[in-house]
BAROKE-603543 format. One record per residue (C-alpha): residue in three letters; x, y, z. Coordinates in steps of 0.001 Angstrom, whole numbers, padded with zeros to 6 digits, always signed. Layout:
BEGIN
alaXYZ ...
***
This chain:
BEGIN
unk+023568+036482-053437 unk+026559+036827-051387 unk+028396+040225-050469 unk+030519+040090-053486 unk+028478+041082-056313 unk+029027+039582-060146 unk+029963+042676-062547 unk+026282+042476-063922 unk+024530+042437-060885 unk+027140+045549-059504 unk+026015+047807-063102 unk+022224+046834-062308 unk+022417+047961-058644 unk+024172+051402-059683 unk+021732+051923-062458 unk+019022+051623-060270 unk+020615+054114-057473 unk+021169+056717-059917 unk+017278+056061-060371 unk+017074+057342-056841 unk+015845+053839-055704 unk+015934+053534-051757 unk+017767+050635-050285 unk+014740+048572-049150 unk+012985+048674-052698 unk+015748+047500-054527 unk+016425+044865-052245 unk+012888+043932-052546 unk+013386+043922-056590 unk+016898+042288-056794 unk+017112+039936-053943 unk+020671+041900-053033 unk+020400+042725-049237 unk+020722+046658-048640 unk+023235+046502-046456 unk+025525+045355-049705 unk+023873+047806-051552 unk+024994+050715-049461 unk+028322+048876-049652 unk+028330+049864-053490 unk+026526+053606-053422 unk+028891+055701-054484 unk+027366+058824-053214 unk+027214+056909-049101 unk+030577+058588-048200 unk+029536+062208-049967 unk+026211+062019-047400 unk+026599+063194-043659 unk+026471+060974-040857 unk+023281+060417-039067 unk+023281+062532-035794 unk+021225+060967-033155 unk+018902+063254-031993 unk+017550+060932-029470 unk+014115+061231-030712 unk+011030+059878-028610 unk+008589+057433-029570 unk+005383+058763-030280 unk+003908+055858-027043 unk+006170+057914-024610 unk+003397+060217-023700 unk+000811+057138-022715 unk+003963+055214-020567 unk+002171+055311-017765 unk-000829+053758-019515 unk+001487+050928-021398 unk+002744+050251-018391 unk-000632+049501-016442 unk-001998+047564-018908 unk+001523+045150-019413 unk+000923+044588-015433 unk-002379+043254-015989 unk-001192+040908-018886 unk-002666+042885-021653 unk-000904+042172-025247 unk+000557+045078-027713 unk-002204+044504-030227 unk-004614+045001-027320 unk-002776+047939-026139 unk-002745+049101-029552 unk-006603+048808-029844 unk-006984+050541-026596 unk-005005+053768-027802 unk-006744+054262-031037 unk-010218+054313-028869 unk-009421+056100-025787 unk-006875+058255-026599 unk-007060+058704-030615 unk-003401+057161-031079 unk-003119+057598-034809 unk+000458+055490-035043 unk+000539+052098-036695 unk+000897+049010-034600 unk+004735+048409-034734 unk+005186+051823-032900 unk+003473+050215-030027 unk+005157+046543-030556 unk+009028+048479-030422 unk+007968+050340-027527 unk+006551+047376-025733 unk+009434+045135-026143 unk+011358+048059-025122 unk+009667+048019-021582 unk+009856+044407-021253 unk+013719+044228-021774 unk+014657+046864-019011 unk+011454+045533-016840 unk+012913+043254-014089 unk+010671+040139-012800 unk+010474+038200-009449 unk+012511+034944-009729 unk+010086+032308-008166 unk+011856+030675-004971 unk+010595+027193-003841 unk+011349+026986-000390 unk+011611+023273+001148 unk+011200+022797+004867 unk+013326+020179+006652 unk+011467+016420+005534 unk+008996+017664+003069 unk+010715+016877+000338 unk+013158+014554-001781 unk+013567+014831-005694 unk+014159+011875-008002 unk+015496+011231-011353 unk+017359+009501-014245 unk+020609+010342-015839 unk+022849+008770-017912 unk+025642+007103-016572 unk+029543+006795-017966 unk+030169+004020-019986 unk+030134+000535-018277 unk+030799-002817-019998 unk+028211-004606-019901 unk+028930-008458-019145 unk+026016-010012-020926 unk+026264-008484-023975 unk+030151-007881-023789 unk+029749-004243-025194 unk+030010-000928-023463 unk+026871+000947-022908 unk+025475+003446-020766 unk+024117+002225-017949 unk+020732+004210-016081 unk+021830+006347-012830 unk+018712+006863-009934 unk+019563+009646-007776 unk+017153+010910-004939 unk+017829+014274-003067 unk+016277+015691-000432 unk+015459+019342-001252 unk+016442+020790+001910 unk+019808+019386+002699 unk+020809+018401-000138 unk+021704+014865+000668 unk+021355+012195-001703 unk+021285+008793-002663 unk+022426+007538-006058 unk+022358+003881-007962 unk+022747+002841-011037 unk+021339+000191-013248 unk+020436-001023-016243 unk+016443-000422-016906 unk+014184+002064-015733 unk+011579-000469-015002 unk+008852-000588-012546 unk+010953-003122-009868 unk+013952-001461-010329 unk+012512+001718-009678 unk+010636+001124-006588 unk+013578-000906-005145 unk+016111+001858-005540 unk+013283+004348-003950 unk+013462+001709-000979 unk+017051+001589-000529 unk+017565+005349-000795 unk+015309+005648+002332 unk+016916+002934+004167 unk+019722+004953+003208 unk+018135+008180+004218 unk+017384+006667+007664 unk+013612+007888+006801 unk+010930+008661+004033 unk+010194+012340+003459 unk+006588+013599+002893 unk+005878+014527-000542 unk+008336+012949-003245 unk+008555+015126-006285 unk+008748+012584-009704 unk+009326+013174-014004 unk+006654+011815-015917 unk+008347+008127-015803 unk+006840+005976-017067 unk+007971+003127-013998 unk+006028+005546-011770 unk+002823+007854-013825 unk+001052+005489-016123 unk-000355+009077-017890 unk+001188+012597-018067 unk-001307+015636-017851 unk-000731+019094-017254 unk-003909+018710-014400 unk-004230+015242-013329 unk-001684+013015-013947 unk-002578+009103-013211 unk-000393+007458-011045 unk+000882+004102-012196 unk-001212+001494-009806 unk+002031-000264-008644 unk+004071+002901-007491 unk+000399+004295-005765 unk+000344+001074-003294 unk+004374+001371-003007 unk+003638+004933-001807 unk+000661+004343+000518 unk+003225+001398+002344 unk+005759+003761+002550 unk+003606+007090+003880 unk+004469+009617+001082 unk+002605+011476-001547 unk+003660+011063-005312 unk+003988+014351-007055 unk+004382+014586-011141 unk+006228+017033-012167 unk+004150+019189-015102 unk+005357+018138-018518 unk+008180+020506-020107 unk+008469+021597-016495 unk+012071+020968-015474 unk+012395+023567-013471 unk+010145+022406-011058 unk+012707+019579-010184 unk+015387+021959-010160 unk+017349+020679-007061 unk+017820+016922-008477 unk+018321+018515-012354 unk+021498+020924-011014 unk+022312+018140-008618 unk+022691+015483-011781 unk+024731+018349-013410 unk+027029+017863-010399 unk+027226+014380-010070 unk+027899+014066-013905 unk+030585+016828-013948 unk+032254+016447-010818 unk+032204+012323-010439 unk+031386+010495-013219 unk+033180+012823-016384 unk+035668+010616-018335 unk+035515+007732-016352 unk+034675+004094-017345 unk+033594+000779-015422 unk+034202-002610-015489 unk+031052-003662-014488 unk+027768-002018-012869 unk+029079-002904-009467 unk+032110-001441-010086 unk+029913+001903-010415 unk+027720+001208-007766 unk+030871+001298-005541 unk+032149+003987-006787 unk+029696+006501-006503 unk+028968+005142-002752 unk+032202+005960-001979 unk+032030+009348-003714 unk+029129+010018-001694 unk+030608+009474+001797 unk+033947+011335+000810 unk+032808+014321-001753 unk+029315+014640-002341 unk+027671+014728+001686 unk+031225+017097+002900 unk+030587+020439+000409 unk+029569+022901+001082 unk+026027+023822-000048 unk+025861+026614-001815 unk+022875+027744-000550 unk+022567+027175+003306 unk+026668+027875+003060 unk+026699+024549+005347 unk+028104+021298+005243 unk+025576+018657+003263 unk+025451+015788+005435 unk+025737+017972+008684 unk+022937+020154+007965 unk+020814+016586+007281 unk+022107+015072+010632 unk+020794+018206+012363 unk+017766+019430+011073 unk+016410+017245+008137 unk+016681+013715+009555 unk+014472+014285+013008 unk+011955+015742+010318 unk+011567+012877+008273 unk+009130+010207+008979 unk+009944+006989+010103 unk+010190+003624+008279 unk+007865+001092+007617 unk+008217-002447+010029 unk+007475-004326+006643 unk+009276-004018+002995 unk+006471-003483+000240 unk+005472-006645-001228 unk+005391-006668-005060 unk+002472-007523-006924 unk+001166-007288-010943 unk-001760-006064-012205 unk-003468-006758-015092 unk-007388-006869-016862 unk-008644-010119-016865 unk-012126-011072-019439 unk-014190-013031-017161 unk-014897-016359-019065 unk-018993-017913-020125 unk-017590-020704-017241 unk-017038-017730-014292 unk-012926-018115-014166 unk-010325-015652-014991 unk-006759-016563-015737 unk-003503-015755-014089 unk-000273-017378-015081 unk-002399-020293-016957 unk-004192-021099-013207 unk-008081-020490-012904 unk-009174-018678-010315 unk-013408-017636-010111 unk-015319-014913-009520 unk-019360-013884-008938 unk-021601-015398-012261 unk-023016-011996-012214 unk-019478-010706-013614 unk-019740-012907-016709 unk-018573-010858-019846 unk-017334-008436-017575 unk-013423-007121-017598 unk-011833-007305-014168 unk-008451-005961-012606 unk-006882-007934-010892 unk-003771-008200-008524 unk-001422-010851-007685 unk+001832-011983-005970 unk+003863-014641-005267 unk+000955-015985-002421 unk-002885-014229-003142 unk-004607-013481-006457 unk-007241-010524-005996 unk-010057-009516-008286 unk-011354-005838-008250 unk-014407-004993-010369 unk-015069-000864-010532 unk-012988-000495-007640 unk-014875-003081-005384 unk-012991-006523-003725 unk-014936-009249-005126 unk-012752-012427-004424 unk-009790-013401-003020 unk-007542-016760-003716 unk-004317-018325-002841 unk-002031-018912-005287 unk-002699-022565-007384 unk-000846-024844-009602 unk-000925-024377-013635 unk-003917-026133-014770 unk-005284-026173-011921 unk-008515-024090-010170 unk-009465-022199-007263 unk-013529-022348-006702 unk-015919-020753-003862 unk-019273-022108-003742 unk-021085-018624-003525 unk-019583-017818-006719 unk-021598-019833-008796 unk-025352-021423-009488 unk-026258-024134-007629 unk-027141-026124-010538 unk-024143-025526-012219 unk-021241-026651-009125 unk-017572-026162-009414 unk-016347-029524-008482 unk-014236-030605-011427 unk-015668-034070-011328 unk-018843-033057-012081 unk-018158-030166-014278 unk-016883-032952-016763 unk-019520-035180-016164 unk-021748-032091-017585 unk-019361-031774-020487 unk-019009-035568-021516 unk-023043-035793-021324 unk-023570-033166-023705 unk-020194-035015-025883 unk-022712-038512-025693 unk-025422-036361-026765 unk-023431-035919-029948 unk-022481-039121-030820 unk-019985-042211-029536 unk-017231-040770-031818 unk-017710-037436-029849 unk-018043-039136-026481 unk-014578-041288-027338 unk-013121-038308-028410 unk-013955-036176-025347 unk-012717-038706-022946 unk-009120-039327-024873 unk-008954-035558-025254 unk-009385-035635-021093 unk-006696-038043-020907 unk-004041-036268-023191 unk-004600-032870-021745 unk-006351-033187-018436 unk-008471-030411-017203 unk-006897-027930-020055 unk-009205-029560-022258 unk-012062-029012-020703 unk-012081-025802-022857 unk-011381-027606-025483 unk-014638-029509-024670 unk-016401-026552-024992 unk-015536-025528-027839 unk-016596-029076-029335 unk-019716-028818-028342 unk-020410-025449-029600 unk-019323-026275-033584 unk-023249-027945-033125 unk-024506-024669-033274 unk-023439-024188-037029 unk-022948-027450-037876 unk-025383-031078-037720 unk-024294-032757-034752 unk-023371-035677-037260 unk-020854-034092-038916 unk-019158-032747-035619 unk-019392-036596-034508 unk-018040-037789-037858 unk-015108-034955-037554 unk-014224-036224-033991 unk-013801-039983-035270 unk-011375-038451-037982 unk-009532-036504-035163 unk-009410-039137-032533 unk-007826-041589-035585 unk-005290-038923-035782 unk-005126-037926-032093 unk-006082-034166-032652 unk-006488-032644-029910 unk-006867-029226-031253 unk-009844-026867-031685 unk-008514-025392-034878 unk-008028-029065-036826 unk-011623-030335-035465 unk-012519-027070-036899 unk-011815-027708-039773 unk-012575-031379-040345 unk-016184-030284-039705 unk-016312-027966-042270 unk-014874-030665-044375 unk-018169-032817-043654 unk-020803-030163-043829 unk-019323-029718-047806 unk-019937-032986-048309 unk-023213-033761-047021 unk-025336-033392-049946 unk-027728-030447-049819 unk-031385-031908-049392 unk-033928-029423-051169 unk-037771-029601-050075 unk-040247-031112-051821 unk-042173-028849-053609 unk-046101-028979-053530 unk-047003-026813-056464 unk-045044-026429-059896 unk-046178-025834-063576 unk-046198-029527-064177 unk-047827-031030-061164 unk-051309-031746-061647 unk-053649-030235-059036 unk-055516-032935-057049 unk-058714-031837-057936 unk-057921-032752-061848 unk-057901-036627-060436 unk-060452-036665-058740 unk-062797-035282-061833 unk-061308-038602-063749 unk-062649-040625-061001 unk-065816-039354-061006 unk-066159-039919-064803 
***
């Protein structure tokens, strides 16, 4: 109900004060909050006015003891339990709740401080930029902004961009410490996903990519906790800045419009304040004592790479980028990681280097010897030799098949092959050879359609049933031979 009662409700809350009712219990019955109730009690302004008599609570005696056992992190209930068995506190629990809270309010605590020596440190983060027309799409959006600041000085590095993907990310990291003129020890990361593949309050996984990117570089990766941010309070207050002081109410033409922007506000703002907190200039401070501590750059840029899991195939080869590339037969079955670039392929199994190839063609393989049995070589030439033996085997229309099949798709079909000559394990070899003088008549060159033309012939071979030996009205053997005799 609202403040201003209805003429029924008004009679029914008088009645039921001349009752003697208190405040609480007809709010309780009516619904009508008591503070509109006292509103309407005629006899309020007859009563006298509270006089504070500044009372004490009945914990005030057992401060001391309250106050001991908040410093070792005990709660009220606790505390509560504690009184009624040590000191026969005969008050009810909210007593000791009011009184608690009451301590905690005029209680100071310790701010924590993070201190950052000179080098140890540089913060990074997103934030969203101002709006920026984008030229591929034609529209305004709002592009990504990567800013990097050392936590000592205060110097930074900011670029913006469109994604917060995995290149993107790593690159800006590089040209901020080109920028920086160095790479600081530890850098202190948000659970991006471009850089920690898995959040955890304990041990969060570095994503496999940014790990190598920092071992080239010579810093240590550090994830912030989740719901953390003030553990990455010098870039968070430092995007506050940038976003209030450079970027508020602007707009861009174009992301390199941006970019230039907030270079130039850099060299001619941001790096000249005055930081707030060493009460000297930003970029002088980092010339003086920051820079000489940070370490120095690599000779080499990182060289990108992707990873992925690769199933290692019954025929020893996993495949990158539709290229073949082998690997020990005793890893068939077995899932693999593997790396590659624009130059090497590698292939890790639990951790371990077990083979290592340059880059080849599509369709094409990359064999070692060691890798496989020695009755079973890698040589294409007689890899399909093997495969149009077992086609023969079959039948002609299989063999005929196999070789056109070679012909159409070269060694992509090889596979193809394969899976050819395992429909025979379901299927009578005749009807896979029937199937493949349909398909080569129609120049299918498909597992799916062979498939299917098998199945096709297996429904229509007619089911042979056995010949039965005994049955109700065959005559056992011995019957003719008694006629015989007679």
């Amino acid at each position: 109900m609202g403040n201003y009662l209805k003429m029924a409700d008004k009679r029914r809350i008088l009645a039921l004060l001349e009752l003697g009712w208190s405040y609480r219990r007809i709010q309780r019955e009516t619904g009508v909050h008591r503070g509109t109730v006292a509103r309407y009690d005629p006899s309020r302004e007859s009563k006298p006015a509270k006089v504070s008599t500044g009372s004490r609570s009945a914990c005030e005696p057992y401060r001391r003891f309250i106050e001991s056992c908040l410093a070792k992190g005990l709660t009220a209930q606790r505390i509560w339990q504690d009184l009624r068995e040590d000191y026969n506190f005969t008050h009810e629990y909210a007593c000791v709740k009011r009184f608690v809270r009451r301590l905690k309010r005029h209680r100071p605590e310790v701010a924590a401080v993070m201190e950052h020596p000179p080098g140890d440190e540089a913060q990074v983060d997103f934030f969203t930029g101002p709006p920026t027309l984008d030229p591929s799409s034609g529209r305004w959006r709002r592009p990504w902004i990567f800013r990097m600041v050392l936590s000592c000085s205060g110097h930074s590095y900011e670029e913006p961009m469109w994604r917060q993907d995995k290149v993107s990310f790593i690159r800006a990291h590089e040209k901020a410490f080109l920028e920086l003129l160095g790479v600081p020890r530890v850098v202190r990361l948000d659970n991006l996903k471009a850089g920690v593949s898995r959040a955890c309050l304990y041990d969060p996984d570095i994503g496999e990519l940014y790990a190598a990117f920092a071992t080239h570089w010579g810093f240590v990766p550090l994830p912030c906790r989740p719901r953390h941010p003030q553990e990455q309070g010098v870039v968070e207050r430092g995007g506050a800045y940038l976003k209030d002081n450079a970027l508020k109410g602007r707009r861009f033409d174009s992301l390199e419009e941006l970019d230039a922007f907030l270079k130039r506000w850099n060299r001619t703002v941001a790096r000249l304040r005055i930081h707030g907190t060493t009460r000297k200039q930003v970029y002088a401070h980092f010339l003086e004592v920051e820079k000489p501590a940070l370490r120095p750059l690599p000779t080499e840029r990182f060289s990108f790479f992707q990873v992925g899991t690769r199933h290692v195939h019954p025929d020893g080869y996993v495949e990158v980028d539709r290229a073949f590339y082998s690997v020990p037969n005793r890893l068939l079955g077995e899932e693999v990681r593997v790396y590659w670039d624009d130059r090497l392929i590698r292939v890790y199994w639990q951790g371990e280097s077990v083979a290592v190839h340059t880059r080849a063609p599509v369709g094409t393989f990359r064999s070692v010897d060691d890798h496989r049995p020695r009755h079973k070589p890698a040589r294409q030439e007689v890899y399909q030799e093997n495969l149009l033996v077992k086609a023969e085997y079959i039948g002609q229309s299989a063999l005929s098949w196999a070789k056109a099949a070679i012909e159409e798709r070269d060694v992509r079909a090889y596979r193809l092959l394969q899976g050819m000559i395992s429909l025979t394990r379901r299927h009578p070899k005749e009807s896979v050879d029937w199937a493949c003088g349909i398909a080569l008549e129609r120049r299918l060159f498909q597992h799916r359609p062979l498939r299917r033309l098998v199945e096709q012939a297996a429904a229509r071979t007619p089911v042979q049933r056995p010949l039965l030996q005994s049955h109700d009205i065959i005559r056992d053997l011995s019957e003719y031979s008694e006629e015989v005799k007679v």
